[in-house]
C-alpha positions in Angstrom: -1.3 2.1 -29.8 0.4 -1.0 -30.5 3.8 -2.3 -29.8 6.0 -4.8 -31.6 7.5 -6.6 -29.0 6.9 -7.3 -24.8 10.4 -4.7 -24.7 8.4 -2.0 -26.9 5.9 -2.1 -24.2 7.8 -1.8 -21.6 10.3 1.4 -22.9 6.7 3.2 -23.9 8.3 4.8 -26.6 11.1 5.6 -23.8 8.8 7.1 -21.5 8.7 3.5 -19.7 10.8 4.8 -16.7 7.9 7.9 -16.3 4.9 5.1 -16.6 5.6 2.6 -14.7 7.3 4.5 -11.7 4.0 6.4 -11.3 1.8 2.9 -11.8 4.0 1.7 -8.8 3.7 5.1 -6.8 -0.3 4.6 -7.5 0.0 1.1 -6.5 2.2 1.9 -3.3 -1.1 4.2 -2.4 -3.5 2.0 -2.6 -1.9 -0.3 -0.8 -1.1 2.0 2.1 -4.8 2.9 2.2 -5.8 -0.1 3.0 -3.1 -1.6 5.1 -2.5 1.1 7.6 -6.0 1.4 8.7 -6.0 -2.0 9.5 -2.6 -1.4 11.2 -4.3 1.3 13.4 -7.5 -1.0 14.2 -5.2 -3.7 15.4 -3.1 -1.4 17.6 -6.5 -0.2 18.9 -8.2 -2.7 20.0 -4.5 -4.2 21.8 -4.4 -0.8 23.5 -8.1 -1.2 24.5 -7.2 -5.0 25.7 -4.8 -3.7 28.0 -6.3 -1.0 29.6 -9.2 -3.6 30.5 -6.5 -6.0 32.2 -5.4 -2.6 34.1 -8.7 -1.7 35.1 -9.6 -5.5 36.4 -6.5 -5.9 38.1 -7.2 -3.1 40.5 
């Protein structure tokens, strides 16, 4: 498929609304799945950090 201009491409034969909310959605996604893990790890091991000063402090 080919478009004649950069604004073709982006209506997508006005379907452009359609594609590129679900490319951003996808995106979004992917971007979660690798953030919030990382999230939790962090969280983790400052939970873990503090219950070791708690424990040495007795």
């Amino acid at each position: 498929m080919s478009f004649a201009s950069v604004g073709d491409f982006i209506a997508m034969g006005h379907h452009g609304v359609y594609v590129w909310t679900s490319y951003g959605i996808c995106l979004a996604v992917l971007v979660l799945n690798v953030a919030l893990p990382i999230l939790a790890r962090r969280r983790y091991l400052q939970q873990e950090a503090r219950r070791l000063r708690r424990e040495n402090a007795k």
